[in-house]
N, C-alpha and C positions, 0 to 999 in steps of 0.2 A: 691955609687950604689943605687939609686932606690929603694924603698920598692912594692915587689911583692903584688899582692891585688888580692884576689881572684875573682870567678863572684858574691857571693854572696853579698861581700862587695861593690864591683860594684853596683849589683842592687840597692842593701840599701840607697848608698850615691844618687843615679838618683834619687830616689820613695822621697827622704829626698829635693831635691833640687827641684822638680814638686810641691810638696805640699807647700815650701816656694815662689815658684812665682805663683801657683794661689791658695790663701788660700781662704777657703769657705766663709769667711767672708769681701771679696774684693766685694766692690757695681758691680764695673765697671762687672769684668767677670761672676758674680754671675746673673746681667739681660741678657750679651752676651748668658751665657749658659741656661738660661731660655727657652730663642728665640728660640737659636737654638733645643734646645730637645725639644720644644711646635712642631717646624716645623718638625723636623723629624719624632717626632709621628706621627699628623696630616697626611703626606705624608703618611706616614709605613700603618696607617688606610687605606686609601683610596689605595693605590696600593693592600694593601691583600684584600680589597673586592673586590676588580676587580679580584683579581687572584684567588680568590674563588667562585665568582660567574663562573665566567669560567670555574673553578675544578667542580662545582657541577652542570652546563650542561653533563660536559663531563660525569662524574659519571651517573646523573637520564637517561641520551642518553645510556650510556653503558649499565648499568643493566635492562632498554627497550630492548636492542638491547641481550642482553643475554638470558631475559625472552623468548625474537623470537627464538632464538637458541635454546632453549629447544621444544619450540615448532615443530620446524625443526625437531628436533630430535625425536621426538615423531612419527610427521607423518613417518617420515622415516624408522624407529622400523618397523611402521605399514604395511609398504608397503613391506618391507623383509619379514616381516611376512607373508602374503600374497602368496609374489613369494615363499618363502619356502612352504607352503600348497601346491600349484601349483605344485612343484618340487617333494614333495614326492608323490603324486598322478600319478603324471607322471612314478617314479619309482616306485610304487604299479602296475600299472599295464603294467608296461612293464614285470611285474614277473609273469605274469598272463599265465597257461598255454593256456586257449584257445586263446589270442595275440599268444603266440610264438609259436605254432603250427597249427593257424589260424585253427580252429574250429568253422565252423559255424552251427548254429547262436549265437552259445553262446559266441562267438567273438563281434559278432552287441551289443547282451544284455549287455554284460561288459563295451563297450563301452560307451552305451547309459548310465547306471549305473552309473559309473563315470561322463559323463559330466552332469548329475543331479545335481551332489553335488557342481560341481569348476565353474557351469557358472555364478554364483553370483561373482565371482572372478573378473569376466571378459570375461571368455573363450569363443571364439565363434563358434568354432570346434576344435574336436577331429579327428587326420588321423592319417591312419594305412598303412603304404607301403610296400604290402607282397613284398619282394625280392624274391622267388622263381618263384611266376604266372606272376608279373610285374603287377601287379595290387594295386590301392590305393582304401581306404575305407574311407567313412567321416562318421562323427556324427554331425549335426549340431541342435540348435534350433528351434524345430517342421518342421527340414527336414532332410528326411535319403534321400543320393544318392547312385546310384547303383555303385556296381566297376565299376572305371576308369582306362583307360590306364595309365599308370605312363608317366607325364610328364615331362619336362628338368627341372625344380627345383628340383622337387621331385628327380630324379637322382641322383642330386646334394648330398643329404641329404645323399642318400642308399652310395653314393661313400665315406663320410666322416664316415659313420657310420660301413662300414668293415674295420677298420683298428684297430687290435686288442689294439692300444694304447688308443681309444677311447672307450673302453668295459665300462660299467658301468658311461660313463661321461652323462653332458647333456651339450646341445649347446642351447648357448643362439644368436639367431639373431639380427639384427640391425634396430633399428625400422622403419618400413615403413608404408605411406600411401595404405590403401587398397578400392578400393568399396565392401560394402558386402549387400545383397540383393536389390541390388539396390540404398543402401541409401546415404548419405555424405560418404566421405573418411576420414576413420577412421584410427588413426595410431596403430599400432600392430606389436607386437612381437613373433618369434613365436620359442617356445622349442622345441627342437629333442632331443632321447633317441634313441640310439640302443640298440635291442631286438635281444636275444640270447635263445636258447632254452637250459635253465638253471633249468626248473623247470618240474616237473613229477605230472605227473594226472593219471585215472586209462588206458588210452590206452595207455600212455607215463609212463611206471611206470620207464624208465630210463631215465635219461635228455640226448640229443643227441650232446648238446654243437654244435649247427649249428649256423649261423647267419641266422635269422628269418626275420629280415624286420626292418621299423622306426616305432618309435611313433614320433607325431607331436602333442604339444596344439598352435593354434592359439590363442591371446589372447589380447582383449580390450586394449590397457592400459588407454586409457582416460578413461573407465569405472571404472578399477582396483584403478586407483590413486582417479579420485573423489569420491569414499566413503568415501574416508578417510580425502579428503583436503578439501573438498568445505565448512564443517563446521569448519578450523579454523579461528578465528579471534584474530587477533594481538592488543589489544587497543579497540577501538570499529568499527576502518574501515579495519583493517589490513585484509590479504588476504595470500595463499601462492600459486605458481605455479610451476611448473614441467618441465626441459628441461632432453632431453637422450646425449647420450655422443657427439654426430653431434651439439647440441644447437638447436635440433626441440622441442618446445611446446609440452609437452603431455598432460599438463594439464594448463587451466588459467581462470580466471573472464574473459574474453576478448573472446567468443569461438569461435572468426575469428582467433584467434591469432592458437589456437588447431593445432597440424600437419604443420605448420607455421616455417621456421627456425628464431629463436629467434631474430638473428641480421638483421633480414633482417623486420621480423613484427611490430616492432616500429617505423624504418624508415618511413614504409611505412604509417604509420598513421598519426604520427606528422614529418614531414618532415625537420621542421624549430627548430629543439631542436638539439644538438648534444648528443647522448646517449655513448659516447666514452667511462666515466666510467665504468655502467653496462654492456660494453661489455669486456672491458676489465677485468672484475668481473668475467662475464662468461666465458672470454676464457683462464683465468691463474689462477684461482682460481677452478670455478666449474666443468668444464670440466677437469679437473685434479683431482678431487676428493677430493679436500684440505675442510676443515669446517674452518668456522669463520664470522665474522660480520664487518660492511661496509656501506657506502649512498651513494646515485648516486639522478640525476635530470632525473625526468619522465617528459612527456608531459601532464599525469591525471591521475586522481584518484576516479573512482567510477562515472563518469559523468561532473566532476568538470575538465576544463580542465587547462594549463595553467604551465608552470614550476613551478614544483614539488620539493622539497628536499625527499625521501624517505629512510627509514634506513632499511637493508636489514640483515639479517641472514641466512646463508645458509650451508648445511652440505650432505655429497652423499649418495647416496643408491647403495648398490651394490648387483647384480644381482647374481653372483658367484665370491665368495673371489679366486678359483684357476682363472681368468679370471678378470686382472685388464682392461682389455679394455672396459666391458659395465660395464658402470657408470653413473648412474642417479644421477642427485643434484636435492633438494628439495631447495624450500626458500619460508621465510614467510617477507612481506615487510608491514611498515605503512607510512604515512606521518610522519615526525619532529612531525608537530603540534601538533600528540595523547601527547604530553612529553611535550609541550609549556608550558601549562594548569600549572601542576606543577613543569616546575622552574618558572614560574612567582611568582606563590606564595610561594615561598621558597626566590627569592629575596625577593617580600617584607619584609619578617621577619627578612632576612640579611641585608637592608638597613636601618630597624628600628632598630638592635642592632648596626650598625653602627653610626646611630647619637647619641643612649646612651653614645658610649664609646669617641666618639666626646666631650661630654659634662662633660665626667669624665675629661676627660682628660685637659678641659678648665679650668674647674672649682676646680681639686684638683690637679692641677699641680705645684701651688704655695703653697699646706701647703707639698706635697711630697717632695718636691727641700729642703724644709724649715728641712723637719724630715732627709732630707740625709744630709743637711749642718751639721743639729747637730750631726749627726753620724760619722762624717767621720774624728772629733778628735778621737774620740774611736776605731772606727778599724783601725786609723793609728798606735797606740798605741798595736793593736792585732796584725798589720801584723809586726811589728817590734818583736813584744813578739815570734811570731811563727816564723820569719824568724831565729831567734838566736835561739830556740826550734830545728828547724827544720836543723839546721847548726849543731848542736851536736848532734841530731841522727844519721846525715849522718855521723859523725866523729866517732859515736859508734859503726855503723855498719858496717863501713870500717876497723876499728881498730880490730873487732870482725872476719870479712872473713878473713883481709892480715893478721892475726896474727895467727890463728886456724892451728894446725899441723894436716891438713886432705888438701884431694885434693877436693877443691870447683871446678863446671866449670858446666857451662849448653854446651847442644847441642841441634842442629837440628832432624829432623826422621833420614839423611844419617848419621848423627853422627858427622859432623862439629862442630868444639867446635865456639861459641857465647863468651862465658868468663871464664877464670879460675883465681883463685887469685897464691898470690906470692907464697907458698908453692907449691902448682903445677907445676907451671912453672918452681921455682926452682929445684922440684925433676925430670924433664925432663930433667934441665939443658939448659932452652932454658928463653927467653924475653917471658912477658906475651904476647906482639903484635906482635910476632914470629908464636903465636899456633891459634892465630883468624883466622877462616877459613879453618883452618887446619882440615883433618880427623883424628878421634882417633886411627886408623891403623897404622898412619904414626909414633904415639908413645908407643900404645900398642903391645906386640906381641903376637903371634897366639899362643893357641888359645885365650888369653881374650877378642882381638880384635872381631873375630867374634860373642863369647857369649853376651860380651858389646853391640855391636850393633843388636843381639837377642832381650836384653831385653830393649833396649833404644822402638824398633820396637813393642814390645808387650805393655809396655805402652803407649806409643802413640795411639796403636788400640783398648786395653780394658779399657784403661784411670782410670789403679791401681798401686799402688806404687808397685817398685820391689825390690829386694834385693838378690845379689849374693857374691858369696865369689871367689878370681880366682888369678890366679898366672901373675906376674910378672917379668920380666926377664930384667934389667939395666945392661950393660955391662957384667962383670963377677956373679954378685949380682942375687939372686932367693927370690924373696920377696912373698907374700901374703899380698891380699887386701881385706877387705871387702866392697862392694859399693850397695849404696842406691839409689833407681831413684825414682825421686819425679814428678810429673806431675807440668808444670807452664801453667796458662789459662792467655788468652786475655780476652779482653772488653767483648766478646761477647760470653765469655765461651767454643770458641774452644782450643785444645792444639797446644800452639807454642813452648815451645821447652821444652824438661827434667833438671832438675837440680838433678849432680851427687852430691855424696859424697862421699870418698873412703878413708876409714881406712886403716893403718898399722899392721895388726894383725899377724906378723910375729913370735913373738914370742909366742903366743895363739898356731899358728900350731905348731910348735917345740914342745909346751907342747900336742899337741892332738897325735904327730908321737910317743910322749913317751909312751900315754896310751895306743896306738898301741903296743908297743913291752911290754907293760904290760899286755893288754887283750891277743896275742898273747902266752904269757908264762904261763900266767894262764889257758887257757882252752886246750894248748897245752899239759904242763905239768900233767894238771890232768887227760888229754885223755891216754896219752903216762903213767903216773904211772898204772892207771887202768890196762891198756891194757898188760903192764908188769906183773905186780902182778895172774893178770886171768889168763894170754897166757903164760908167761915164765916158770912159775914153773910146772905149768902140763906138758907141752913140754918137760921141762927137766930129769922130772920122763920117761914120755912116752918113750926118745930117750933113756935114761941113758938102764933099762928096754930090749929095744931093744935089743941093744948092747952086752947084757946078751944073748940074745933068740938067736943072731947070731952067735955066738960063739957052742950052742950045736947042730946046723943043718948045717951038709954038703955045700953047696954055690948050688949043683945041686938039689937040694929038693924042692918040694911045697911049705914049708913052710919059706924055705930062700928067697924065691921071696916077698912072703905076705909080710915079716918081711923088708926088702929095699925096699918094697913099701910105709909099714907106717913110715919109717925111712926118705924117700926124701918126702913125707908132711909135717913132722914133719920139716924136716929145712925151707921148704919152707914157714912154719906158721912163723918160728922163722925169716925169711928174709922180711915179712909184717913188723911185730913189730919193727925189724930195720930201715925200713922205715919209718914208724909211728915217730920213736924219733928222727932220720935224718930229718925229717920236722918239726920237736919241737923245734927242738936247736935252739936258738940265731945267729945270724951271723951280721958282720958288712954292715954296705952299701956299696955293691960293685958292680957298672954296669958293664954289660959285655954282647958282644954279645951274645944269644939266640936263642932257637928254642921256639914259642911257643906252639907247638904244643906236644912239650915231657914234658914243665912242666904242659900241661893239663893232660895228660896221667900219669904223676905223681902224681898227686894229686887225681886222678879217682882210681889210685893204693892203696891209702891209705884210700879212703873212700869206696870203692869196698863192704867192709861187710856192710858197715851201707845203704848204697843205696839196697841190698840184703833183711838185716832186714826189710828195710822200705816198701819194692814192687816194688822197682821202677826200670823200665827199663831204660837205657841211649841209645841214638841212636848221632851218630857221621859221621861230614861230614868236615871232615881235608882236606884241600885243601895240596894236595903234595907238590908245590913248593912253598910253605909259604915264601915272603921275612923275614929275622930275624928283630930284633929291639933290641935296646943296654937297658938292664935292669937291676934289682937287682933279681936275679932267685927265693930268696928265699919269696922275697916284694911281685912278683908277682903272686908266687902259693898261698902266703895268699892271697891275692885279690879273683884267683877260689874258695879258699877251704871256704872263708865267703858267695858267691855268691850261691853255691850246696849246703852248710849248710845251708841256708836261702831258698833254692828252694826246700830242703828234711822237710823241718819244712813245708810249705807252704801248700806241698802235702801228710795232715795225709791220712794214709789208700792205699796211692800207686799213682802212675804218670807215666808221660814219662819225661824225663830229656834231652832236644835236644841242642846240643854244634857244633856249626859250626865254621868254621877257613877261613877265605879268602883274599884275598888281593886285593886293592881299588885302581887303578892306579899307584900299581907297587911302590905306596909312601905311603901306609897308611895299617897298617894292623886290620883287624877288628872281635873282638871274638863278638858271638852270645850266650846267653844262658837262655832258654825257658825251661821255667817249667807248668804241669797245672795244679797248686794248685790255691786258688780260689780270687787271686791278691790283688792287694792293693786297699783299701779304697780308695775316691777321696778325706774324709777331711784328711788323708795321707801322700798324695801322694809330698808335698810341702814339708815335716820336714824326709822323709826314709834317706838324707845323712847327718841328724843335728848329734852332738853329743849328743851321751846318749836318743836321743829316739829309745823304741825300742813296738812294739805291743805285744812282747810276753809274757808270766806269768814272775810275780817275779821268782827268779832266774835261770831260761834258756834263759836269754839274757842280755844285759849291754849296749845294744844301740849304741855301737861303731864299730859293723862289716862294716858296708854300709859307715861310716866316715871315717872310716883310708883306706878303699878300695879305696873313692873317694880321700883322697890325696894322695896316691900311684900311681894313675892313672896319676893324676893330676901333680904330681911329674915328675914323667917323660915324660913329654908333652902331654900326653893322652888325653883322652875327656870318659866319661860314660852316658847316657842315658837311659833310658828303657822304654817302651810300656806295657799297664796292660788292663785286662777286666777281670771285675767282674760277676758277676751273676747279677746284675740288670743291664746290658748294654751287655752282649751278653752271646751266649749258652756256646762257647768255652770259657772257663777261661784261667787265667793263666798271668805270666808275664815275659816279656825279657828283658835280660838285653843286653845291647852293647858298648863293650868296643872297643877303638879305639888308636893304638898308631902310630909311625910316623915311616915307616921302615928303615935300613938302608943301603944303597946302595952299591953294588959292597962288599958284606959281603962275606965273609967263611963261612958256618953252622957249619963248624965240627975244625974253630979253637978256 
């Protein structure tokens, strides 16, 4: 038979049989490999300067071409800025009560007022269209015209502007070529505001809420935009210009081009160029409103005619965010060549380190070859020391996982187990490459399975180790586990999957269920002697006493009533106390179907006085048809009577004590119980179900109430949680607790 060989011993016998046929000290392959490493350097040099020369075009062209974008964006800023001035002007005085009750002349004066201030904007009239007289009014630049008849534009406006969805908007138009005193045609936009008689003056001391008329600003934009673009420059020649959402010119160095549709103005200049890019720049890019940077080939530049390369930047202005359809793009463009300048001289200094390392490379390429031949006994000699190094770690730390009686295994965020060692798999009863891939649901049962995959989910998001304690269920067998989640990182420091650990601590609880029926009899016992001791013997005198007094009064008398009055208290005190040590007593573990709702009510019975002494109200909302649940009656009223003892400590000085019962799809039964004393601490909140911690003074607590409660719960498939606020995190304090067991179906209450 064959001797098995592992891969390491594999690799070792190759790396051992490589270095005897080319040993560093063979002439022959020792010039071969010379050659060829001179030549693939040499190569390697020379392709990465080509591909770096070409990275640091693209780069010094980009961060040009960025620089533009910002500049884009500035103007752009500018010209919002602007139309916003515009905008609120416009609704400043359409609030005006002489506009909306047309008041003259104090109507002309406001007008004239306002286009004082906005015609540096651009503005080149102000109109006012009474809707009641049909009449429109202008303001224009050292000319006032008399009312006019309202014409079919004007119309137009008043028809858009009564519809009360349109109250308080403004309409932005579509920019058009205008003549205005005769001069060029000028492109212009022009804003409408309906006017509502919304505001009160001293003859209108009530608003009338009528529809009043339009405001109109006509407005420049070629003037509006050139303040702002004509001085930018990109480099030293750059330029920017202005198209509206049609691709008409509102603004350019070119001022044939002004008012001009974009795709159609360059054709007509340079005929013999194809501008295919820049339009298609304009028509899927800017005209869409998209920002970003780009080149295209012009016909000129500044006078200079001649195909062009130009790098362009460009970004939109928008007129009104609720109206994505008028959309103005800005762009600021230069030649390549502003950027020539410096990568040329960035080559040069890269073509001069280039033939340095050319010359290193010539010239110490033979003592380097020379320092690696003599090296390369020595780390032949290290990688042999480490591969046998490295062959018994891995044997250490294999020996250490597949042998460790804990359940090793990583998982994914869904909880897919990645790996687990042999103890694991063997406590499933399954192959290790049985569970690869496998969810922990499929091995866990409910609930660890969900809580597990809680915490695998919470470290993975806060990326901190976790650590729970939780029940296990194999066949007939009821184990506990304690389990650790450790966060595992990648290369790159994100988390790729958790590594579990899960302890045996089965017999730890068995010993915590003890200290349970130890704390249990202890604070039981000393509640129940007291309460005997104080409560029975004066009871006993009290009734003995009675019994005397009834005997010398008639049964029909006043005083034989008094007397079997304090006589049925007196047993009814003595029927508490019985109660009280009935809840004290020891009892075996015995599950059995249940109401829970009567051992709350039991337990409420025996603490009645001491929630009395304390101040504290109880309010109750017991769901009537409560499904039962199979339990230990007497497990489970400790669990209430630790929870109300911990909620009456909570609330010195008095509370409300709120206990709800309900039932969760008919399969899940779930107790509430809310106190508002002033909650738990949040450094706390992590250690309230540890054993033996506990916040309250030496000897009124032992730390194990919230412990044995949680494996009681837990015991019988349950689940507990609670919700807390403090006084530094809200007004209302207080904390609830929420127990949860699995109910059972198609039960009897009352067998």
């Amino acid at each position: 038979m064959a001797k098995k060989i592992s891969p390491l011993q594999n690799l070792s016998r190759i790396s051992v049989s490589l270095v005897e046929k080319y040993h560093p000290f063979n002439i022959k392959y020792f010039k071969a490999l010379v050659g060829i490493l001179m030549a693939l350097l040499l190569g390697a040099v020379l392709i990465l300067g080509w591909a770096s020369s070409r990275k640091i075009k693209e780069v010094v062209t980009g961060d040009f071409n960025q620089q533009q974008l910002v500049l884009a964006r500035h103007a752009a800023r500018q010209i919002e800025n602007s139309l916003n001035i515009l905008k609120r002007e416009l609704q400043l005085l359409s609030l005006s009560p002489s506009i909306q009750y047309s008041e003259l002349p104090s109507m002309e004066n406001r007008m004239e007022i306002t286009f004082s201030s906005i015609k540096h904007e651009g503005t080149l009239e102000i109109r006012f269209i009474e809707n009641k007289m049909q009449k429109t009014y202008h303001v224009l630049d050292n000319y006032k015209c008399s009312p006019e008849k309202i014409n079919s534009e004007d119309m137009q406006y008043l028809k858009w502007a009564r519809g009360e969805e349109n109250k308080g908007n403004i309409l932005f138009t579509s920019v058009l070529p205008v003549r205005h005193n005769h001069q060029y045609r000028k492109p212009v936009i022009k804003m409408v505001i309906p006017v509502w008689q919304v505001s009160v003056d001293e003859s209108h001391p009530v608003a009338l809420n009528e529809f009043s008329g339009v405001l109109v600003f006509v407005v420049d934009t070629n003037r509006l935009i050139e303040k702002i673009t004509k001085e930018i420059r990109s480099g030293k020649t750059g330029y920017a210009w202005v198209i509206d959402e049609k691709g008409t010119f509102l603004y350019h160095q070119e001022e044939a081009f002004i008012g001009q549709n974009a795709f159609e103005a360059r054709k007509g200049k340079k005929p013999s160029i194809s501008f295919t890019r820049i339009n298609e720049i304009q028509k899927e890019k800017m005209l869409k409103g998209q920002e970003g940077t780009s080149w295209y080939i012009s016909g000129w530049h500044r006078g200079i005619e001649g195909e062009i390369k130009k790098l362009i930047a460009y970004t939109p202005i928008r007129l009104d965010e609720s109206n994505t359809g008028n959309i103005w793009s800005v762009a600021v463009v230069a030649p390549v060549s502003e950027v020539e300048g410096a990568i040329h001289s960035i080559n040069v200094r890269q073509f001069s380190l280039q033939a340095i390392i050319i010359f290193v490379i010539l010239f110490g390429g033979l003592f380097i070859n020379f320092m690696i031949l003599s090296w390369s006994n020595i780390m032949e000699q290290e990688v042999a020391k480490k591969t046998i190094e490295l062959k018994k770690s891995e044997q250490r730390y294999k020996s250490l996982v597949e042998n460790a009686e804990d359940l090793i295994f990583t998982v994914d965020y869904n909880g897919n187990f990645l790996s687990i060692n042999k103890y694991g798999a063997h406590f499933f009863g399954r192959q290790e490459e049985d569970m690869i891939g496998h969810n922990l649901s499929e091995f866990f049962s409910w609930p660890s399975a969900e809580v597990l995959l809680l915490m695998i989910h919470k470290v993975f998001d806060t990326m901190e180790s976790k650590q729970i304690t939780h029940m296990v269920i194999i066949g007939e067998r009821q184990l506990w586990f304690n389990t650790k989640f450790r966060r595992l990182f990648d290369e790159t420091g994100n988390i790729y999957a958790v590594l579990g650990l899960s302890r045996d601590i089965t017999e730890r609880k068995q010993m915590e269920e003890h200290s349970y029926y130890t704390e249990k009899l202890a604070s039981m016992g000393t509640l129940a002697a007291g309460v005997a001791h104080e409560i029975n013997n004066p009871l006993g005198v009290i009734l003995g006493f009675t019994d005397i007094l009834l005997e010398k009064y008639p049964p029909d008398s006043q005083e034989y009533d008094m007397l079997k009055t304090i006589e049925k208290q007196g047993l009814n005190a003595m029927r508490v106390v019985e109660n009280l040590l009935n809840f004290a007593r020891h009892k075996e573990h015995k599950e059995e179907i249940i109401d829970v709702n009567k051992n709350i009510q039991t337990v409420l019975a025996v603490m009645n006085n001491t929630l009395l002494l304390n101040k504290i109200s109880v309010k109750q909302q017991m769901e009537d048809d409560l499904p039962v649940v199979k339990a230990d009656s007497g497990e489970l009223q400790q669990v209430f009577f630790n929870i109300i003892n911990n909620a009456i400590h909570a609330m010195q000085g008095g509370g409300v004590l709120t206990i709800i019962t309900r039932s969760l799809n008919n399969d899940t039964v779930e107790v509430s119980i809310a106190d508002t004393g002033h909650g738990i601490k949040r450094e706390h909140r992590n250690r309230i179900f540890d054993p033996l911690f506990t916040t309250k003074d030496v000897g009124k607590g032992t730390g194990l109430g919230l412990s044995v409660s949680y494996g009681i719960i837990t015991k019988h498939g349950g689940a507990i949680t609670f919700e807390t606020k403090t006084k530094e995190e809200s007004e209302e304090t207080g904390t609830t607790f929420i127990i949860m067991f699995p109910a059972v179906e198609n039960a009897d209450k009352n067998k």
